[in-house]
DODOBA-565620 format. One record per atom (N, C-alpha, C, O): residue in one letter; atom name; x, y, z. Coordinates in nm, 4 decimals, decimal comma, always signed. Atoms other than C-alpha are relative to their C-alpha. Layout:
! residues N
  type  atom        xx        yy        zz
     A    CA         X         Y         Z
...
***
This chain:
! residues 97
  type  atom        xx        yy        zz
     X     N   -0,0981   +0,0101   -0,1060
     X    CA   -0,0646   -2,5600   -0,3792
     X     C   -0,0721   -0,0384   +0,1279
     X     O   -0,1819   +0,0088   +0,1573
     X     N   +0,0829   +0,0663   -0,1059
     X    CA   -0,1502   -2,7569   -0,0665
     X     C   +0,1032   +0,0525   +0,0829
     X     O   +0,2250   +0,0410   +0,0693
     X     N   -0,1010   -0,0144   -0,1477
     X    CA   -0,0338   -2,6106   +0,2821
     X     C   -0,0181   -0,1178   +0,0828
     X     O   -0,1177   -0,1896   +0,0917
     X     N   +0,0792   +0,0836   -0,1045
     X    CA   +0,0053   -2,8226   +0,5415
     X     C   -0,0018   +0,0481   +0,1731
     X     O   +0,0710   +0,1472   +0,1693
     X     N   -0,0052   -0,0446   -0,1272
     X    CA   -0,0197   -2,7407   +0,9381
     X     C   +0,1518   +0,1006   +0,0688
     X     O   +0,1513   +0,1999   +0,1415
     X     N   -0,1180   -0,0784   -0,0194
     X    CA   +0,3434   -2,6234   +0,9780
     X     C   -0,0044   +0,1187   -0,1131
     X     O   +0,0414   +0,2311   -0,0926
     X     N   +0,0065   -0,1216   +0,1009
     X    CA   +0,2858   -2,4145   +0,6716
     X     C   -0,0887   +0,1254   +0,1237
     X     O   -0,0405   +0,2252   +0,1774
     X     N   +0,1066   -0,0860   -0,0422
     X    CA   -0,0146   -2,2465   +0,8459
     X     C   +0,1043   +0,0739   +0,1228
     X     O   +0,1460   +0,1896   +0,1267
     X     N   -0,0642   -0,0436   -0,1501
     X    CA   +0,1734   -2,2248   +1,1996
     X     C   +0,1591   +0,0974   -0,0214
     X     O   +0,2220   +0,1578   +0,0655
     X     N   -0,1241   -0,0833   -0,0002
     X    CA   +0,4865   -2,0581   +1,0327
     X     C   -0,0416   +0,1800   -0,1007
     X     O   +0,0224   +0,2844   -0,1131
     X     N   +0,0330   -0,1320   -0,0044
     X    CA   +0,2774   -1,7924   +0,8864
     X     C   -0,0803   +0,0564   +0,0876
     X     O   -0,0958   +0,1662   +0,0341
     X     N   +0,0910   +0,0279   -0,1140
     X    CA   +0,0595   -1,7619   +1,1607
     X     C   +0,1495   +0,1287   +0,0927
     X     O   +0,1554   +0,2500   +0,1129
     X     N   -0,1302   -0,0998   -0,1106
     X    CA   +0,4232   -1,6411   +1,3905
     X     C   +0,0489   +0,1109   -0,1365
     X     O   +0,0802   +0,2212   -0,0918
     X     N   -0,0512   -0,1441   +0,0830
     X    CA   +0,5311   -1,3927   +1,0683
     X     C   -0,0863   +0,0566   +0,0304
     X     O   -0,0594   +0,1598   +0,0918
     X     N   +0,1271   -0,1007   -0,0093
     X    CA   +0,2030   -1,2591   +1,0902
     X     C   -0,0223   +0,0640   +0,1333
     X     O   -0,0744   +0,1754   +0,1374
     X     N   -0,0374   -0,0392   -0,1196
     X    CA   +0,2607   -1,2305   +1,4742
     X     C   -0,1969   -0,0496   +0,0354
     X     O   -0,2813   +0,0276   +0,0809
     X     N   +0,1448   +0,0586   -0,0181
     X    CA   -0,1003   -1,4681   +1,4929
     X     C   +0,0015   -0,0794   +0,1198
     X     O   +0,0679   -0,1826   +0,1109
     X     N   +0,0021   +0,1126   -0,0460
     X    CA   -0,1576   -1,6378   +1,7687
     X     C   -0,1530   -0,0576   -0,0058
     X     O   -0,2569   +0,0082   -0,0003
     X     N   +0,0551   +0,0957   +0,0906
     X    CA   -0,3462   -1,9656   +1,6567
     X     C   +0,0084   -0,0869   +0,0758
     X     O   +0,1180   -0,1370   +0,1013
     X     N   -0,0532   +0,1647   -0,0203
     X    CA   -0,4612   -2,2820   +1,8411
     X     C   -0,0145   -0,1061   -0,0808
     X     O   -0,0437   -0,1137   -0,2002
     X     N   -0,0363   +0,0946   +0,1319
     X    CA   -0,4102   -2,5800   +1,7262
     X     C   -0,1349   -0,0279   -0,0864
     X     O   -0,1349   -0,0568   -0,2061
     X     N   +0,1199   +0,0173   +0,0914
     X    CA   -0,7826   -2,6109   +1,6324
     X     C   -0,0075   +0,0687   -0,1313
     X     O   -0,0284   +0,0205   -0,2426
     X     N   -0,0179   -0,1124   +0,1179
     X    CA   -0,7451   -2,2742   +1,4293
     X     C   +0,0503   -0,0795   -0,0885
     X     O   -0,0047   -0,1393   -0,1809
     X     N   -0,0966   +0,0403   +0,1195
     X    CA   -0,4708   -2,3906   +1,2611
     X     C   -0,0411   -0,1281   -0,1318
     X     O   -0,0186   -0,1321   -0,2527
     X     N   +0,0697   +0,0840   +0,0547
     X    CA   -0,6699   -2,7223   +1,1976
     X     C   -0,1029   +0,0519   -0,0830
     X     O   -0,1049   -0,0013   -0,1940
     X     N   +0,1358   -0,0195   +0,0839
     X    CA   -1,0100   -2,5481   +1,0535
     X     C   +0,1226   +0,0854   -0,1245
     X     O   +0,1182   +0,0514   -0,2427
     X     N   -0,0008   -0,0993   +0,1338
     X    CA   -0,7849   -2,2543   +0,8432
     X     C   +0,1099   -0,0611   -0,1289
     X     O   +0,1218   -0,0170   -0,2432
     X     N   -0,0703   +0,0592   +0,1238
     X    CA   -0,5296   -2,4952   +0,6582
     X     C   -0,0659   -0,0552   -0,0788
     X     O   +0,0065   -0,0704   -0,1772
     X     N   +0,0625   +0,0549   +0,1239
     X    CA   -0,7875   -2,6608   +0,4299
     X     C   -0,0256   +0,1570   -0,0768
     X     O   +0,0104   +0,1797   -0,1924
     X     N   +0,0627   -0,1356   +0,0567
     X    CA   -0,9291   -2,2904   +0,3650
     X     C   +0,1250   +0,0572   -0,0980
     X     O   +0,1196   +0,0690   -0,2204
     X     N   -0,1385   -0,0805   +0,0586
     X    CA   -0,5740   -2,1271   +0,2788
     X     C   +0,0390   -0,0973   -0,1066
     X     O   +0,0904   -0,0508   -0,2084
     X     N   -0,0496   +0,1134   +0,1050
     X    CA   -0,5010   -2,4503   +0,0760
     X     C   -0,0790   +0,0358   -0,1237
     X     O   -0,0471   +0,0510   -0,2416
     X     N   +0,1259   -0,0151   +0,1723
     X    CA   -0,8430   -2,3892   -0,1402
     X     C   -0,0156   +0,1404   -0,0800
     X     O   -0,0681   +0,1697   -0,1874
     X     N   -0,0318   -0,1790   +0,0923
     X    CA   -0,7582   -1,9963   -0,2132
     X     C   +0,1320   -0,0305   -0,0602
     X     O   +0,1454   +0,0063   -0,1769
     X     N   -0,1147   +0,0236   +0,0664
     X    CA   -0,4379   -2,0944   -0,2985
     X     C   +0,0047   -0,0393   -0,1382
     X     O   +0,0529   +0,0156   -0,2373
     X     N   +0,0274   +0,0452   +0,0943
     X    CA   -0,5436   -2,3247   -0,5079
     X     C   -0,1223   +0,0777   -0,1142
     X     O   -0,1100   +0,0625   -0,2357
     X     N   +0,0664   -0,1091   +0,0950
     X    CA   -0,8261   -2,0706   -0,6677
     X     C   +0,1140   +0,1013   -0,0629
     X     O   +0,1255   +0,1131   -0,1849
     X     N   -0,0875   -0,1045   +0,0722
     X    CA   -0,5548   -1,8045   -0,7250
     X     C   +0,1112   -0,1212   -0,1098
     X     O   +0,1271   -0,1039   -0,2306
     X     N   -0,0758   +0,0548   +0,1449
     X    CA   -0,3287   -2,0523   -0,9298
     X     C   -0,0790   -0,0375   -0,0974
     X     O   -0,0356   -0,0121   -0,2097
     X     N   +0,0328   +0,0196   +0,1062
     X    CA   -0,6159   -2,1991   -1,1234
     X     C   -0,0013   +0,1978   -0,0951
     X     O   +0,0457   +0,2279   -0,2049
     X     N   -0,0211   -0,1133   +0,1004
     X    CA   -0,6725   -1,7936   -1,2112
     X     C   +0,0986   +0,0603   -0,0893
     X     O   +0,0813   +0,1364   -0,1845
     X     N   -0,0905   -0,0628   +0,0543
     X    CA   -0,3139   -1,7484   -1,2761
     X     C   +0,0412   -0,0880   -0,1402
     X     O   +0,1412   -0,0699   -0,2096
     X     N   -0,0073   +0,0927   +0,1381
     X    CA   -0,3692   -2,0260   -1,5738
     X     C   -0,1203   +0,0547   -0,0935
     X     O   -0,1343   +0,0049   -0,2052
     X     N   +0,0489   -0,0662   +0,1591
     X    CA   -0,6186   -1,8109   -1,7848
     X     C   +0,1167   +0,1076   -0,0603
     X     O   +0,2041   +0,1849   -0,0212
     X     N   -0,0608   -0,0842   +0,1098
     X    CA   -0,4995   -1,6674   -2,0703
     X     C   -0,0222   +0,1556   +0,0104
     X     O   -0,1376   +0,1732   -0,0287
     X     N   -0,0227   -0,1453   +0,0664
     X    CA   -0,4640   -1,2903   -2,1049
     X     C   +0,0927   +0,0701   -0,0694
     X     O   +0,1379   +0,1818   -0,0443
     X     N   -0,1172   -0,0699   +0,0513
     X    CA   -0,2435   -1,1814   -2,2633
     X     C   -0,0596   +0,0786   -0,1933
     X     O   +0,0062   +0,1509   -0,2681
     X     N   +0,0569   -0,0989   +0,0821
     X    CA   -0,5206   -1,0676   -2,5605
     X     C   -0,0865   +0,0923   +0,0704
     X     O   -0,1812   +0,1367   +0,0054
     X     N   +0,0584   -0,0717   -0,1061
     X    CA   -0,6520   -0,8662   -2,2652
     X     C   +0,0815   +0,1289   +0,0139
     X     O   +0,1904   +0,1116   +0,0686
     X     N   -0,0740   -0,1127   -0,0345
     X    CA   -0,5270   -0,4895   -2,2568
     X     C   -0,0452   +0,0101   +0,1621
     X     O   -0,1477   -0,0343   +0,2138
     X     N   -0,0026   -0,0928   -0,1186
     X    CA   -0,4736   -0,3232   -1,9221
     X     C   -0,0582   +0,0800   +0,0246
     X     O   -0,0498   +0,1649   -0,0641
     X     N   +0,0754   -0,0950   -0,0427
     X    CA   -0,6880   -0,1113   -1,7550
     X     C   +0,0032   +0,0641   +0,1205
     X     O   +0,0239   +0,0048   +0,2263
     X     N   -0,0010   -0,0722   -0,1325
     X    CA   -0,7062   +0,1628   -1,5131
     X     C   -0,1242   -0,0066   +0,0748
     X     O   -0,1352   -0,0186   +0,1968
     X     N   +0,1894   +0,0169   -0,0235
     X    CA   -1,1063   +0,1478   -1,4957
     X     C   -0,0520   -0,0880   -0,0179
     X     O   +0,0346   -0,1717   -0,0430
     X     N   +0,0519   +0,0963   +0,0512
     X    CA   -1,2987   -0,0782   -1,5694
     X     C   -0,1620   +0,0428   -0,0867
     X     O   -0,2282   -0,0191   -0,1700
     X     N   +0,1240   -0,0693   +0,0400
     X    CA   -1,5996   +0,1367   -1,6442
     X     C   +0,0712   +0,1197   -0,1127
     X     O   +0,0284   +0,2348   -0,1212
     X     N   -0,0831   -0,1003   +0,0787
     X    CA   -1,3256   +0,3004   -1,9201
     X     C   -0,0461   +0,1742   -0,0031
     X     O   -0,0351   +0,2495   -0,0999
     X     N   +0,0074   -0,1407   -0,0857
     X    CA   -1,4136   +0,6369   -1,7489
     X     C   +0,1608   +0,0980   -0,0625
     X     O   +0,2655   +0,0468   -0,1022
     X     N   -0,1304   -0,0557   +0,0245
     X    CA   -1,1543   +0,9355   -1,8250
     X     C   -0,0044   +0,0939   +0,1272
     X     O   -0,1071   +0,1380   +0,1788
     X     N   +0,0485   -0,1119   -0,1385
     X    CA   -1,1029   +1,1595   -1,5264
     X     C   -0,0068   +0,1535   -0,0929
     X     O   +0,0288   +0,1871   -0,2059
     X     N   +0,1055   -0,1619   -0,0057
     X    CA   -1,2700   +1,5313   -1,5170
     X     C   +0,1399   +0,0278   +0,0119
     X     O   +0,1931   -0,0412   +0,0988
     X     N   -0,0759   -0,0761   -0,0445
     X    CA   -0,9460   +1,7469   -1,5449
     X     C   -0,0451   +0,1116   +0,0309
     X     O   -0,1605   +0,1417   +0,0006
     X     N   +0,0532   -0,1381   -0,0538
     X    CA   -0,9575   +2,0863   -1,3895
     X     C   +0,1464   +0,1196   -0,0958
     X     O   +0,2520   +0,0648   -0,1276
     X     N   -0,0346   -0,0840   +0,0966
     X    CA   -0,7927   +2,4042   -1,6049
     X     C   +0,1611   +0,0029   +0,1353
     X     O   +0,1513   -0,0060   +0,2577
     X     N   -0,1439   -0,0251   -0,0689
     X    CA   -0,3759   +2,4452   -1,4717
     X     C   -0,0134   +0,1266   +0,0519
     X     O   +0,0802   +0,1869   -0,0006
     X     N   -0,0295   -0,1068   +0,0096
     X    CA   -0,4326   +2,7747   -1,3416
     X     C   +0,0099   +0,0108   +0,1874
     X     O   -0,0417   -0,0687   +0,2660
     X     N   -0,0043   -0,0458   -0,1397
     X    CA   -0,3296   +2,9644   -0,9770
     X     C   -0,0907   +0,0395   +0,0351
     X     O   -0,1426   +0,1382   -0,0171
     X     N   +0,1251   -0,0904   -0,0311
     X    CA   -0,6095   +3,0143   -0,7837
     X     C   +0,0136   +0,0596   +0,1759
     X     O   -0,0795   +0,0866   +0,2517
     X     N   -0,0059   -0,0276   -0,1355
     X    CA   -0,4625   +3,1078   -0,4491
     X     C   +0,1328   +0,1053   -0,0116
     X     O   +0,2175   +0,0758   -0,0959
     X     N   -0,0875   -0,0854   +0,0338
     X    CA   -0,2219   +3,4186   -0,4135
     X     C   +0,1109   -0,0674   +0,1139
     X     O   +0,0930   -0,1419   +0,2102
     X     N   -0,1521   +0,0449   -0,1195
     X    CA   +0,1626   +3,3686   -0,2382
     X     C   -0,0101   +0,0979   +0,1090
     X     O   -0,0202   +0,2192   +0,1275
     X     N   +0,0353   -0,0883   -0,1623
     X    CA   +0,1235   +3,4652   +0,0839
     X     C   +0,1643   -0,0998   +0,0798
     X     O   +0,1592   -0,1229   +0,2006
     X     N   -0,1342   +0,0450   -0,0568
     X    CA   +0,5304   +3,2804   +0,1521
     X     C   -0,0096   +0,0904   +0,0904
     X     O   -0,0582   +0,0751   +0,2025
     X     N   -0,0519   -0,1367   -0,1040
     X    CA   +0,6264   +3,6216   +0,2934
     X     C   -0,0482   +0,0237   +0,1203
     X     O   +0,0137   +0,0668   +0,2176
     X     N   +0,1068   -0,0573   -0,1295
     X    CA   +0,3480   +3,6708   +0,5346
     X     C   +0,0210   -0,1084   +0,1028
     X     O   +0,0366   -0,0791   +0,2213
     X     N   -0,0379   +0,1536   -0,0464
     X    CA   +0,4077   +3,2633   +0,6336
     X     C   +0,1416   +0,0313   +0,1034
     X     O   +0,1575   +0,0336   +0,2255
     X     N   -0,1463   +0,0027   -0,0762
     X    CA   +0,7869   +3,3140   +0,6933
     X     C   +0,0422   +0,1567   +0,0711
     X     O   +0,1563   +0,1806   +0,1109
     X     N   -0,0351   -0,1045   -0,0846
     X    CA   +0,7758   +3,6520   +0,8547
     X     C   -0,0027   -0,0599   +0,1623
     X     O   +0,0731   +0,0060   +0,2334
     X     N   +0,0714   +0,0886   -0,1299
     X    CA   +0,6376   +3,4040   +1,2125
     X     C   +0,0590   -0,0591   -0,0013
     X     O   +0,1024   -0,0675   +0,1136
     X     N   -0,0820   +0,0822   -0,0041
     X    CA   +0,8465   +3,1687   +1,1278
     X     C   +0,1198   -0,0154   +0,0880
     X     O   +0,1896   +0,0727   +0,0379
     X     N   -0,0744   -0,0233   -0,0605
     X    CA   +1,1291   +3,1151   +1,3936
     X     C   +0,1475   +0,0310   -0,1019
     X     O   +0,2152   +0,1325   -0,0860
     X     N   -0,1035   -0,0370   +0,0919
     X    CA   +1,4105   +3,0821   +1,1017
     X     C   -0,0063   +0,0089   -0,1302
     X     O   -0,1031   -0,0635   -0,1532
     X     N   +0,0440   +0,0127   +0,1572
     X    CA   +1,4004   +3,1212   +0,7028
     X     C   +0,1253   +0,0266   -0,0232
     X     O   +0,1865   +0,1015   +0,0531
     X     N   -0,1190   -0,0218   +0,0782
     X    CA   +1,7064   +3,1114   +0,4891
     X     C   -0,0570   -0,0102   -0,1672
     X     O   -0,1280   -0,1013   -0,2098
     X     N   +0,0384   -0,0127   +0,1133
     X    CA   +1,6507   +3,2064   +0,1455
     X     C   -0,1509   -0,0778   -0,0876
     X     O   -0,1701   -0,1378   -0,1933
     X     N   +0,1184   +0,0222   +0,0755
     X    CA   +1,3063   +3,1476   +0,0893
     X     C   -0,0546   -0,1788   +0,0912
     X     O   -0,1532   -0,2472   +0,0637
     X     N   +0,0377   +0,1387   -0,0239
     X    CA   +1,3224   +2,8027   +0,3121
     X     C   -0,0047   -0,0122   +0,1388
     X     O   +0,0902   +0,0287   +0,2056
     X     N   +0,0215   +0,0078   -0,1323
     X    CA   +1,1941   +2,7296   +0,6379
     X     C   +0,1365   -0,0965   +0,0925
     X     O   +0,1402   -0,2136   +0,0547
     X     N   -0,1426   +0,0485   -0,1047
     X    CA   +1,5425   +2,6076   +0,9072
     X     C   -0,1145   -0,0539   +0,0587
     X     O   -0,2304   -0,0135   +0,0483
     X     N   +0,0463   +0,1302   -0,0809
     X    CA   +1,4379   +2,3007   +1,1276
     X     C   +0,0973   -0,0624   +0,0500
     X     O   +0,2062   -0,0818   -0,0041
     X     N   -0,1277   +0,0519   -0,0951
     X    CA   +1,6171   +2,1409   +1,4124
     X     C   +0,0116   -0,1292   -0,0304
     X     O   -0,0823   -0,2080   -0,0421
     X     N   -0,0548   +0,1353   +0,0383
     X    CA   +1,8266   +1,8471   +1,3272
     X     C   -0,0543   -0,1512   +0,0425
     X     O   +0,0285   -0,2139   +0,1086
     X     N   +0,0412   +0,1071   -0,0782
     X    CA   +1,6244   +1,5293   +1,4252
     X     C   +0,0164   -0,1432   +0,0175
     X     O   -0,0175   -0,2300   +0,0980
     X     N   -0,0780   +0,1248   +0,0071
     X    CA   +1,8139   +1,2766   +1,2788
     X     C   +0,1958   +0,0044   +0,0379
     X     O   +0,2813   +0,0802   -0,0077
     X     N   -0,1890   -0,0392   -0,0175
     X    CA   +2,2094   +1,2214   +1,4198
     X     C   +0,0793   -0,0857   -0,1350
     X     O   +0,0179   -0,1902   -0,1561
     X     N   -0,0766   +0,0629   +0,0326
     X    CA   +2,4501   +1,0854   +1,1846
     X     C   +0,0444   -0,1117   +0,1015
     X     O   +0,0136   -0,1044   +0,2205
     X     N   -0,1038   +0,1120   -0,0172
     X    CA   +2,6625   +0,7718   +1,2580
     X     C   +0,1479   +0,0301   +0,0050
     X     O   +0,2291   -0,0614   +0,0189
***
């Protein structure tokens, strides 16, 4: 895919870039030749390629499910300015319509 100067200059204002015209001149060949790298990549084949989370097929270290900190709610919401059944009250900060 080839950009050309208005290409550049209309992402340039989405991007909120300001760009002179030189810029615009040196980075449209550049943006043209990644462009063009990412489509040749998007023409290899994978699709006998599984998916991977790693690449170093690593498994993560789990840690054992267990509680290691006691409930201290009570002690929390005793300071608390309001609590209703177990849940901290907070002033309205969004209005309806």
């Amino acid at each position: 895919m080839s950009l050309t100067a208005a290409d550049v200059k209309k992402i340039a204002h989405l991007a909120r870039l300001n760009m002179s015209e030189a810029d615009i001149a040196l980075y449209t060949p550049q943006l043209s030749n990644i462009l063009a790298f990412v489509e040749h990549m998007n023409q290899a084949d994978t699709s006998h390629i599984d998916p991977i989370a790693n690449p170093l097929d690593l498994s993560q270290r789990l840690r054992k499910d267990v509680v290691t900190e006691k409930n201290e709610r009570d002690q929390f919401q005793a300071i608390a300015p309001e609590v209703q059944v177990g849940l901290y009250l907070v002033p309205k900060v969004i209005e309806d319509e």
